[in-house]
DSSP file (Angstrom, degrees, kcal/mol; ACC not computed):
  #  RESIDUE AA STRUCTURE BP1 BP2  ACC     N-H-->O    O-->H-N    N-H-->O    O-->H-N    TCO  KAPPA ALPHA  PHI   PSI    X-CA   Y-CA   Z-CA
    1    1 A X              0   0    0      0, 0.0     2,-0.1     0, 0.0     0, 0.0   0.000 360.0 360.0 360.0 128.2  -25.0   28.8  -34.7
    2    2 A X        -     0   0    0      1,-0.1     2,-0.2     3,-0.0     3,-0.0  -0.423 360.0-123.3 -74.9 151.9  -23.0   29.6  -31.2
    3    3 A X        -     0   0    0     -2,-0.1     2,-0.1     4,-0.0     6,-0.1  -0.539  29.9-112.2 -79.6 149.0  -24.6   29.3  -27.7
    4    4 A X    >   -     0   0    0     -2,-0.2     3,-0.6     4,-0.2     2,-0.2  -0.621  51.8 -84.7 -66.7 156.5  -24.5   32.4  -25.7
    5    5 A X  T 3  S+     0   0    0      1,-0.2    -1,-0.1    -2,-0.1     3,-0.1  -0.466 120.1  17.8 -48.9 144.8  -22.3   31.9  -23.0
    6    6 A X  T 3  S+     0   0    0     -2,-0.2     2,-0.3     1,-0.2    -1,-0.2   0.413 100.1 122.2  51.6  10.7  -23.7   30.3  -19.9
    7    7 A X    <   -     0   0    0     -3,-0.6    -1,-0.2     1,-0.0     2,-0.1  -0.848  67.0-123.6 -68.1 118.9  -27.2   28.9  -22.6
    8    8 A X        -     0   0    0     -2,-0.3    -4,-0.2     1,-0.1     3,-0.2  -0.378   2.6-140.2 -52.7 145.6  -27.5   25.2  -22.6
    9    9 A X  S    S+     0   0    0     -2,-0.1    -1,-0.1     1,-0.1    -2,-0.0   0.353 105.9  43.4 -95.5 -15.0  -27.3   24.2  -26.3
   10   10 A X    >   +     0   0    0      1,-0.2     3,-7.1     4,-0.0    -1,-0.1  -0.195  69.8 168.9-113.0  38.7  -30.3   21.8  -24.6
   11   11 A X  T 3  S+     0   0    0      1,-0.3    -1,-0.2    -3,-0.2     3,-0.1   0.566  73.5  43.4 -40.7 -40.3  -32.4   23.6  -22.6
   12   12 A X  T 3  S-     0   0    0      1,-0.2    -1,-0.3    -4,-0.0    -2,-0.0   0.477  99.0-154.1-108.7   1.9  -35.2   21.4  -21.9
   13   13 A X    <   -     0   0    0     -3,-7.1     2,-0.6     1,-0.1    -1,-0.2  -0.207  38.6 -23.7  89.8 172.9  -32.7   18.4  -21.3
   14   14 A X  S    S-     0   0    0      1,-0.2     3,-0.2    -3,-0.1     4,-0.1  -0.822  79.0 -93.2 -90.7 135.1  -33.4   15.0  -21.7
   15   15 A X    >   -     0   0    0     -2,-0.6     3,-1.5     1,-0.1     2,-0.6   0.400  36.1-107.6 -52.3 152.9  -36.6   13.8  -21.5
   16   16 A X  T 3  S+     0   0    0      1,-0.2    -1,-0.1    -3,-0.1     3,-0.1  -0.499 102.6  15.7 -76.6 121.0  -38.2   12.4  -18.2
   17   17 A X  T 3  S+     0   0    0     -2,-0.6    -1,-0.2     1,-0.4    -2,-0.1   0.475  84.7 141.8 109.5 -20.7  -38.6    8.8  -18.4
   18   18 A X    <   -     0   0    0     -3,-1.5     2,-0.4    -4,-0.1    -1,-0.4  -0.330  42.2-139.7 -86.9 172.5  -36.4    8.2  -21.0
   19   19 A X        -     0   0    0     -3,-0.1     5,-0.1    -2,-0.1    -1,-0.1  -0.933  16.5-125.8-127.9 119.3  -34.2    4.8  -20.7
   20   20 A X    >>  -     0   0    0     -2,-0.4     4,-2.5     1,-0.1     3,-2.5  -0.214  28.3-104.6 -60.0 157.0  -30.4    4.7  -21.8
   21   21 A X  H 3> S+     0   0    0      1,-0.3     4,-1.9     2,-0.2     5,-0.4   0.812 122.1  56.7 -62.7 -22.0  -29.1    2.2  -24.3
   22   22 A X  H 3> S+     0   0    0      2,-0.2     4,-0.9     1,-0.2    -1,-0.3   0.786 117.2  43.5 -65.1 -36.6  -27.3   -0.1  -21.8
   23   23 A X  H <4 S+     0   0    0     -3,-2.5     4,-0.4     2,-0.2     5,-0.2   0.864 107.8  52.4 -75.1 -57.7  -31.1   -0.2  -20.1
   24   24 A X  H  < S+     0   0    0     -4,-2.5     4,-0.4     2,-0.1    -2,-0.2   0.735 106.6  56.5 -71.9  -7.7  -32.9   -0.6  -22.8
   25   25 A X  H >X S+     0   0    0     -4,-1.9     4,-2.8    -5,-0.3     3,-2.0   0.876 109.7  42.5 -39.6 -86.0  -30.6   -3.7  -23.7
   26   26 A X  H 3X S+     0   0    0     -4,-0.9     4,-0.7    -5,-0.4    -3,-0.1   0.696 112.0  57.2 -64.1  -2.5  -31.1   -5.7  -20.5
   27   27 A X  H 3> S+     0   0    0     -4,-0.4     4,-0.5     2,-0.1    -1,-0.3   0.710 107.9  47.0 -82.1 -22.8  -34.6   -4.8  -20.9
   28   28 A X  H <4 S+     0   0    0     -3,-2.0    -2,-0.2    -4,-0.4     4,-0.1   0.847 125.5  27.1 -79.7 -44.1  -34.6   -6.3  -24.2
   29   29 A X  H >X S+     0   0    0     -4,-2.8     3,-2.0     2,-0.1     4,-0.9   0.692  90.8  91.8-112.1   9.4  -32.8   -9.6  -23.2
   30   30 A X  H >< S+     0   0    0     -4,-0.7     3,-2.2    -5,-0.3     4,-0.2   0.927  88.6  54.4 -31.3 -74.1  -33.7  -10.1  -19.5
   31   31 A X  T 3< S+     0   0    0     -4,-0.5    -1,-0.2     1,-0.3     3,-0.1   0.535 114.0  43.0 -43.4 -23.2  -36.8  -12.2  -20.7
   32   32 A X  T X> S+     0   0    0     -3,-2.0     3,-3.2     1,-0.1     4,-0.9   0.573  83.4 110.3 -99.6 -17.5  -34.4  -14.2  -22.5
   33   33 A X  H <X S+     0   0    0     -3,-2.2     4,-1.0    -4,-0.9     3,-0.4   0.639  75.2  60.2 -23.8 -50.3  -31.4  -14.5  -19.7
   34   34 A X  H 34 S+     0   0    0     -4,-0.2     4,-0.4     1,-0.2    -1,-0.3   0.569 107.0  36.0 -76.4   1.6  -31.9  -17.8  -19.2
   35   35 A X  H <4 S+     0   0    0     -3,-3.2    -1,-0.2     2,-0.2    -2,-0.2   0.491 111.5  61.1 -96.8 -18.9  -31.3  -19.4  -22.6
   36   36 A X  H  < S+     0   0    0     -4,-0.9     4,-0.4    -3,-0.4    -2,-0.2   0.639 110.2  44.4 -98.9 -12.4  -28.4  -16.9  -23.5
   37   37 A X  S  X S+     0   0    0     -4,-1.0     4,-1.1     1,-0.2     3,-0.4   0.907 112.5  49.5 -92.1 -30.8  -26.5  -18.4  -20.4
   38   38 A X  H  > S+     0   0    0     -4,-0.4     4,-1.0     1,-0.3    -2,-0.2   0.685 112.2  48.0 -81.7  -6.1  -27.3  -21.7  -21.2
   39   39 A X  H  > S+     0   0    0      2,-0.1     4,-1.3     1,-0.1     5,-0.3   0.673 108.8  53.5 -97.8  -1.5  -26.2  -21.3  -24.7
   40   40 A X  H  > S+     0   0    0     -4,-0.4     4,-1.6    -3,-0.4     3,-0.2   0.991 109.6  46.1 -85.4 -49.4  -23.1  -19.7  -23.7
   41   41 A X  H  X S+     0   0    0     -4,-1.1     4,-2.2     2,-0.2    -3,-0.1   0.643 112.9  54.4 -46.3 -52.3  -22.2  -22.6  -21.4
   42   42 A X  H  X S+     0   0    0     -4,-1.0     4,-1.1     2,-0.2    -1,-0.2   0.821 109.4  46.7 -49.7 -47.9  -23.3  -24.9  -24.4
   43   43 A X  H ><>S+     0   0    0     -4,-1.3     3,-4.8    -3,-0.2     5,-0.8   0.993 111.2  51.9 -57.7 -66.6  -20.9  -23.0  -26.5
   44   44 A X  H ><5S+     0   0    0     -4,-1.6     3,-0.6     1,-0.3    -2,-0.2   0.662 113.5  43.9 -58.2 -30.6  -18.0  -23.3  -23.8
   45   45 A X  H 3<5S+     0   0    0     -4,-2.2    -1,-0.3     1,-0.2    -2,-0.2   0.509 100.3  62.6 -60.4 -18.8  -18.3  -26.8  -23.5
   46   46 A X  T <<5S-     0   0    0     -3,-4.8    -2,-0.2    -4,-1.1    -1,-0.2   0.214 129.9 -85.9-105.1  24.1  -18.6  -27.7  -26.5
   47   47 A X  T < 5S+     0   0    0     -3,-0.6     2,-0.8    -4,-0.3    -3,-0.2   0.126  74.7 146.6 116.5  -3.5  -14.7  -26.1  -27.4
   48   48 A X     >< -     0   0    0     -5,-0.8     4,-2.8    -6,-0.2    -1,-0.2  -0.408  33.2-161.3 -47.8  97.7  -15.7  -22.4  -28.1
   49   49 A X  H  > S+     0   0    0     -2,-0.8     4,-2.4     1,-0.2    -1,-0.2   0.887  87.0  41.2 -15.6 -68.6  -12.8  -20.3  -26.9
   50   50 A X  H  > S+     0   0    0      1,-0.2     4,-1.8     2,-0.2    -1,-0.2   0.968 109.7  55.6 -72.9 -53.0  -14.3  -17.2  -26.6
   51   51 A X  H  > S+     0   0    0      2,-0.2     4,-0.9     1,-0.2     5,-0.3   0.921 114.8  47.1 -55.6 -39.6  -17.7  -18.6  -24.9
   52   52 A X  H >X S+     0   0    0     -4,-2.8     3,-4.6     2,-0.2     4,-3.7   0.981 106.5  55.2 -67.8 -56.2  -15.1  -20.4  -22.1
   53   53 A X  H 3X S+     0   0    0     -4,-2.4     4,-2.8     1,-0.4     3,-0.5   0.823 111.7  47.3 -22.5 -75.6  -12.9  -17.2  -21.5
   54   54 A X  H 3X S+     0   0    0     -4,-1.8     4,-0.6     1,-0.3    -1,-0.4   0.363 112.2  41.0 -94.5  18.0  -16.0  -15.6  -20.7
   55   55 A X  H << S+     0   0    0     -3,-4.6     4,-0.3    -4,-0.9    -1,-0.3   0.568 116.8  55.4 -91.8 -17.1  -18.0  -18.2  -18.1
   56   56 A X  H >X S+     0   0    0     -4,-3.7     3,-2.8    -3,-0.5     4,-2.5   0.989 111.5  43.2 -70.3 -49.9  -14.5  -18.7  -16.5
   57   57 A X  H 3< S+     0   0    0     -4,-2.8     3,-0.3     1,-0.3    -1,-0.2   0.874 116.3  45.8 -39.3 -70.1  -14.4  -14.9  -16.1
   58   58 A X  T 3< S+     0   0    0     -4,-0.6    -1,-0.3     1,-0.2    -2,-0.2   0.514 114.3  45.7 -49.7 -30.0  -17.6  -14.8  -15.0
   59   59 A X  T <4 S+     0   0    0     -3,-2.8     2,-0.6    -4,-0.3    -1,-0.2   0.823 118.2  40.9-107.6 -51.7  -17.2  -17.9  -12.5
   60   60 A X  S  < S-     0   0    0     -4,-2.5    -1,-0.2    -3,-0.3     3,-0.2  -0.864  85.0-135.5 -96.8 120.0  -13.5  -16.6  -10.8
   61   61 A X        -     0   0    0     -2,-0.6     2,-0.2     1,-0.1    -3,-0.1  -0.348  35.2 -77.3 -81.5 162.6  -13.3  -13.2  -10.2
   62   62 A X        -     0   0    0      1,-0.1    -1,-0.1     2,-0.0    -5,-0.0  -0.134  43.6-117.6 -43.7 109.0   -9.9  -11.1  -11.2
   63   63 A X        -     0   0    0     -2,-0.2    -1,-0.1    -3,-0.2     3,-0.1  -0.438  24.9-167.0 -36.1 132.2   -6.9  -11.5   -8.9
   64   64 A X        -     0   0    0      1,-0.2     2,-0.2     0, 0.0    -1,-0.1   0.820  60.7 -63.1-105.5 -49.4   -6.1   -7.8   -7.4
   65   65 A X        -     0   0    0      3,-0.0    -1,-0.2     0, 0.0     2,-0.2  -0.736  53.2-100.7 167.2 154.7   -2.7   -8.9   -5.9
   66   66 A X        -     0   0    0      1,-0.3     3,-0.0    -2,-0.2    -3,-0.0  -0.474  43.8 -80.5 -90.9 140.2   -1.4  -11.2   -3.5
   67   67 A X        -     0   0    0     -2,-0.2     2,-0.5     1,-0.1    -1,-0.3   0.129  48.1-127.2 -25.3 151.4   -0.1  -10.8    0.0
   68   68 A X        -     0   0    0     -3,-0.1     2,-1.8    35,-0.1    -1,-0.1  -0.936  21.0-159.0-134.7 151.1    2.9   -9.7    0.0
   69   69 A X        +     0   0    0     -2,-0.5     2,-0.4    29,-0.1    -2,-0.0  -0.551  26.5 138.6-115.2  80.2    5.7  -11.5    2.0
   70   70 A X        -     0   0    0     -2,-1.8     2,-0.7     2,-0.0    20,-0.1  -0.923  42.4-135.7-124.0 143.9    9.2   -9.9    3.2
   71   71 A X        +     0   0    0     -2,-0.4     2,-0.3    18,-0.1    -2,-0.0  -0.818  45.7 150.1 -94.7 111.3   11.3  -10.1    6.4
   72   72 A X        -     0   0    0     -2,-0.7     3,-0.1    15,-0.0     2,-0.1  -0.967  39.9 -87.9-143.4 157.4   12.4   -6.5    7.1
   73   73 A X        -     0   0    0     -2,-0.3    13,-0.1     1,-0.1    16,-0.1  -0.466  42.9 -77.2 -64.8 149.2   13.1   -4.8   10.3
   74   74 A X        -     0   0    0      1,-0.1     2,-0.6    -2,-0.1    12,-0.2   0.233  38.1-132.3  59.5  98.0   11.5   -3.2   12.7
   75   75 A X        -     0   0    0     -3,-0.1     2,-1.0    10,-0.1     3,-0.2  -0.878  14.6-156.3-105.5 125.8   10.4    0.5   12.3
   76   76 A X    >   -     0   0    0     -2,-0.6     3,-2.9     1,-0.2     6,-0.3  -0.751  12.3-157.7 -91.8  83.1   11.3    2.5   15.0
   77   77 A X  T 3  S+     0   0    0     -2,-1.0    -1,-0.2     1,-0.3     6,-0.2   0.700  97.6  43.9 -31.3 -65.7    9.0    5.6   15.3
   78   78 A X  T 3  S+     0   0    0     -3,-0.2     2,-0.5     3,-0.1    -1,-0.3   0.251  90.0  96.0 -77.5 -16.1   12.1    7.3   17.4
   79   79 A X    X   -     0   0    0     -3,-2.9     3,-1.5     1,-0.1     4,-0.4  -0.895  65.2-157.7 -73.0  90.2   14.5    6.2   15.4
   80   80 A X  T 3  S+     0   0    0     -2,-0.5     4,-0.1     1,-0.2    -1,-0.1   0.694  93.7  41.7 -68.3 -22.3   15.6    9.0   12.8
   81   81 A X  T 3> S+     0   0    0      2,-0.1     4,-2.7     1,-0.1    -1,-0.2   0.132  88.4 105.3-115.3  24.8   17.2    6.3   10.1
   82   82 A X  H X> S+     0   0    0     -3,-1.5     4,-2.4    -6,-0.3     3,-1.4   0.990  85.1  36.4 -33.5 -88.4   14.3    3.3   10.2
   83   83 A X  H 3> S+     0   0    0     -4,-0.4     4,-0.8     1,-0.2    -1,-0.2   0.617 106.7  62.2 -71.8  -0.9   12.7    3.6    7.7
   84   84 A X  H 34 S+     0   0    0      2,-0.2    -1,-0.2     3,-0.1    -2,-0.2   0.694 111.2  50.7 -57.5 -51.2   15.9    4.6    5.6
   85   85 A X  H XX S+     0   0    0     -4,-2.7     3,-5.4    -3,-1.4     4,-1.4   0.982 108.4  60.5 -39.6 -78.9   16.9    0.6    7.0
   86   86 A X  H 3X S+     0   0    0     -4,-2.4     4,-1.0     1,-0.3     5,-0.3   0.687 107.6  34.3 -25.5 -48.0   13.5   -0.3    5.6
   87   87 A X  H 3< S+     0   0    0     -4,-0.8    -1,-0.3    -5,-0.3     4,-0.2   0.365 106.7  66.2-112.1   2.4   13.8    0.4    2.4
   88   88 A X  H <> S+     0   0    0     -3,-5.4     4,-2.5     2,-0.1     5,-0.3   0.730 104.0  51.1 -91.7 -44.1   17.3   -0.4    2.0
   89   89 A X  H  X S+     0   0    0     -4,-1.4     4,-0.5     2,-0.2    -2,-0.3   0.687 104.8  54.4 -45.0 -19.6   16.3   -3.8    2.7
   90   90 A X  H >X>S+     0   0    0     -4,-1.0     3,-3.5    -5,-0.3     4,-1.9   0.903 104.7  51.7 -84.4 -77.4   13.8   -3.9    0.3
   91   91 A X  H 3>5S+     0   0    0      1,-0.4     4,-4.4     2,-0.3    -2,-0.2   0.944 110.8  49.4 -36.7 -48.9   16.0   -2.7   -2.6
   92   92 A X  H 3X5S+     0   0    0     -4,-2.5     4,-1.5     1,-0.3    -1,-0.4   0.825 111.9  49.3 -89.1  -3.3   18.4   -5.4   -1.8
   93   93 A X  H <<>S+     0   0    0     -3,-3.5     5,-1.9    -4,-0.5     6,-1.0   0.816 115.3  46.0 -80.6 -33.4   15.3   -8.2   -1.7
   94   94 A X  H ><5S+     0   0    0     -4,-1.9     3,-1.9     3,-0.2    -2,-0.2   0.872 111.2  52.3 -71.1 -41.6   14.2   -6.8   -5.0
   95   95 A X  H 3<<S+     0   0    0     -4,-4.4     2,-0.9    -5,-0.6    -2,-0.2   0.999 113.0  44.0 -59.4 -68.0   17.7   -7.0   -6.1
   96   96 A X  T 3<5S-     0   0    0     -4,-1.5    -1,-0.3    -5,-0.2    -2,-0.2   0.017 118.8-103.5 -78.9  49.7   17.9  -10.4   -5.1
   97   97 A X  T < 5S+     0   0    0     -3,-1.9    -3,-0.2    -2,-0.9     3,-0.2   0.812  91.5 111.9  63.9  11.1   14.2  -11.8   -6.6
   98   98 A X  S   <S+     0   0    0     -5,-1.9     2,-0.3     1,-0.4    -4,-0.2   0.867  78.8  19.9 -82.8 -39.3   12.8  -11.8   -3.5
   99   99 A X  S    S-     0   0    0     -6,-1.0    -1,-0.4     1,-0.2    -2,-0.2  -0.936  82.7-120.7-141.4 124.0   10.7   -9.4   -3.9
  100  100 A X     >  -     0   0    0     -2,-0.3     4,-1.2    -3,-0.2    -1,-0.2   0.338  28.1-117.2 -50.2-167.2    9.1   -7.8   -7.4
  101  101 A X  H  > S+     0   0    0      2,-0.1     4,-1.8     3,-0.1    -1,-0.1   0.625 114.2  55.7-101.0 -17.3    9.5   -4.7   -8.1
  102  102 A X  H  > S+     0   0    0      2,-0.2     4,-2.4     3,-0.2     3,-0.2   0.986 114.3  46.4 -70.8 -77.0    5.7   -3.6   -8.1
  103  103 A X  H  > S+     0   0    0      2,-0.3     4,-2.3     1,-0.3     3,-0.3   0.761 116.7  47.2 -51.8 -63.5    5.6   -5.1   -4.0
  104  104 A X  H  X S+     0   0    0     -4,-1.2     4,-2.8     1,-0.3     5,-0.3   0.786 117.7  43.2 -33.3 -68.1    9.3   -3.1   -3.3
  105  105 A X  H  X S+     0   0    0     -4,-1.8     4,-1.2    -3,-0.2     3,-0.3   0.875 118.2  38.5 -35.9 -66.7    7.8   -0.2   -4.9
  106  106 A X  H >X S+     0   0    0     -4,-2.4     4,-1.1    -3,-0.3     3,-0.8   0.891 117.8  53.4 -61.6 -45.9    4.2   -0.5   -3.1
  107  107 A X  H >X S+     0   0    0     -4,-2.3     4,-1.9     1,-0.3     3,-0.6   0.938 114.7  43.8 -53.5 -54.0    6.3   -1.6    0.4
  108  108 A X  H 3X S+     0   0    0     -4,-2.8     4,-1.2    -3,-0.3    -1,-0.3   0.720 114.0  48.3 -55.4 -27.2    8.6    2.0   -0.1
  109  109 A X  H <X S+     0   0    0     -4,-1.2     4,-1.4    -3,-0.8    -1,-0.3   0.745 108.0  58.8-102.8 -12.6    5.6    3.9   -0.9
  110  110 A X  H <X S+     0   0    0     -4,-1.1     4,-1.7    -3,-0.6    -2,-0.2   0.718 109.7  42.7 -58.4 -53.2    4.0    2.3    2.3
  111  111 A X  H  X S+     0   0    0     -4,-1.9     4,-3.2     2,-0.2    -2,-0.2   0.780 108.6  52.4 -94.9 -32.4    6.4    3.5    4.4
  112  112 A X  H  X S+     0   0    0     -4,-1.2     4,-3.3     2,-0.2     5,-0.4   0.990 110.4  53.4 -34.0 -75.2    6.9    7.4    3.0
  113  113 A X  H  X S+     0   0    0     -4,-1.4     4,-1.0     1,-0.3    -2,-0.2   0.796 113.1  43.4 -31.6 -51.1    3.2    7.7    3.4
  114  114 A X  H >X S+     0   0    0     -4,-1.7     4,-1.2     1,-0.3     3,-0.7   0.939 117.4  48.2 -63.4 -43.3    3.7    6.4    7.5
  115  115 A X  H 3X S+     0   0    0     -4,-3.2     4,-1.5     1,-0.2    -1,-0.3   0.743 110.6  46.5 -89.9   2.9    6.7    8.5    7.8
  116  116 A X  H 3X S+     0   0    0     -4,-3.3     4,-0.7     2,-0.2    -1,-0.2   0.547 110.2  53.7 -97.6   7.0    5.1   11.7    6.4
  117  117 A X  H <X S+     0   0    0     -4,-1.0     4,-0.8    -3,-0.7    -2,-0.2   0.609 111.0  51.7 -63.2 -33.3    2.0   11.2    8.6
  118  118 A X  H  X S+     0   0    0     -4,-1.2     4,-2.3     2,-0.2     5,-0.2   0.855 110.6  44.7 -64.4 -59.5    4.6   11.0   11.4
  119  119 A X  H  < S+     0   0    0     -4,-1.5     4,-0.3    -5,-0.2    -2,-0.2   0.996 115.5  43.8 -47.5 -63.5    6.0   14.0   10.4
  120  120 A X  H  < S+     0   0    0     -4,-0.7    -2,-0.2     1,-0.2    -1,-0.2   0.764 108.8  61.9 -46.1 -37.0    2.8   16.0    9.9
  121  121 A X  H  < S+     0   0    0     -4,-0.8     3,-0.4     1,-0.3     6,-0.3   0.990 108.4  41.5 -66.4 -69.6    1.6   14.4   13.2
  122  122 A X  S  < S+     0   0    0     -4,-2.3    -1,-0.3     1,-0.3    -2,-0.2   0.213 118.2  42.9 -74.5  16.6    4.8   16.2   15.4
  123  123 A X  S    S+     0   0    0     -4,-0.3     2,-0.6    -5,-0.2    -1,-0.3  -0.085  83.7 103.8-147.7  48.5    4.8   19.3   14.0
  124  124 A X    >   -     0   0    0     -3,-0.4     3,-2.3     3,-0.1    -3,-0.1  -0.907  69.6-142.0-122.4 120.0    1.2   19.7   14.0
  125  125 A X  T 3  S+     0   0    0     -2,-0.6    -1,-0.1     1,-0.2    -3,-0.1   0.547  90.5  75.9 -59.4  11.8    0.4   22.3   17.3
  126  126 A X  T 3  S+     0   0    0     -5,-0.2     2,-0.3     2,-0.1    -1,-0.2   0.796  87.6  62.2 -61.0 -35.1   -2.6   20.5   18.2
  127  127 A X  S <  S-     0   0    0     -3,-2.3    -3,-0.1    -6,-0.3     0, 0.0  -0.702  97.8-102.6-109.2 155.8   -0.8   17.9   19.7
  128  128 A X        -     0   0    0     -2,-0.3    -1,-0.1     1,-0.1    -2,-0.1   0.232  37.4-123.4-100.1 174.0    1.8   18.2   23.0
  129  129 A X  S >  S+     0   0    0     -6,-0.1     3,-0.7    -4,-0.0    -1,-0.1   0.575 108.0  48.0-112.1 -43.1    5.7   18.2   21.6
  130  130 A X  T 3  S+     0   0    0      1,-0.2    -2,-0.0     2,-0.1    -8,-0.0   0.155  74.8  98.7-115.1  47.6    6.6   15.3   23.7
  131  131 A X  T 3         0   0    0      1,-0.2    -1,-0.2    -9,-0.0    -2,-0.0   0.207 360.0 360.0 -68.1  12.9    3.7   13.1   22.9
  132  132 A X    <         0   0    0     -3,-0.7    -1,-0.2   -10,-0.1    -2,-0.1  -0.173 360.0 360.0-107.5 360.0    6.3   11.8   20.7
């Protein structure tokens, strides 16, 4: 049978009070928490792959990315070809291993972003022309 348009196919919804399964899980082994970590630990020590994988996880959190480290010039707000430099350096550190290609990328996109805030900035009539 179709719903009218704009009729809930549920009108009265999900009930008040009621507990989703991820809740009612961890209500279900809370009591036990401390025996399922010590058997997990048990596991992982005693040569279980899978059991180590997941206390190491659990013990060092994920790497997001690392600093990243390049010698580039200068950007010269006043300067119409700066960041045009910039990012021609970059290319030719990327070229030569210097720098990945994820950092080049992230560094280039770094630097758009600054000079189209820049842009936006001077041609925005709140602000004086030669505040610039």
């Amino acid at each position: 049978m179709q719903f009218k348009p704009g009729e809930s196919g549920n009108p009265e919804g999900r009930p008040k009070g009621s507990l989703n399964k991820r809740t009612q899980l961890v209500r279900l082994l809370e009591p036990r928490a401390e025996e399922l970590v010590n058997k997990m630990v048990e596991l992982a020590l005693g040569g279980d792959s899978n059991a180590l994988r997941l206390c190491i996880e659990r013990l060092i959190p994920k790497a997001s990315s690392s600093p990243i480290i390049a010698a580039l010039p200068d950007l010269d707000i006043n300067k119409a070809g700066s960041s045009i430099e910039i990012i021609t350096e970059v290319m030719k550190q990327m070229l030569a291993g210097e720098v990945s290609p994820d950092q080049g990328k992230a560094i280039i996109s770094l630097i758009e972003d600054y000079r189209r805030m820049l842009d936006s900035r001077k041609s925005s009539f709140f602000l004086e022309p030669d505040a610039f």
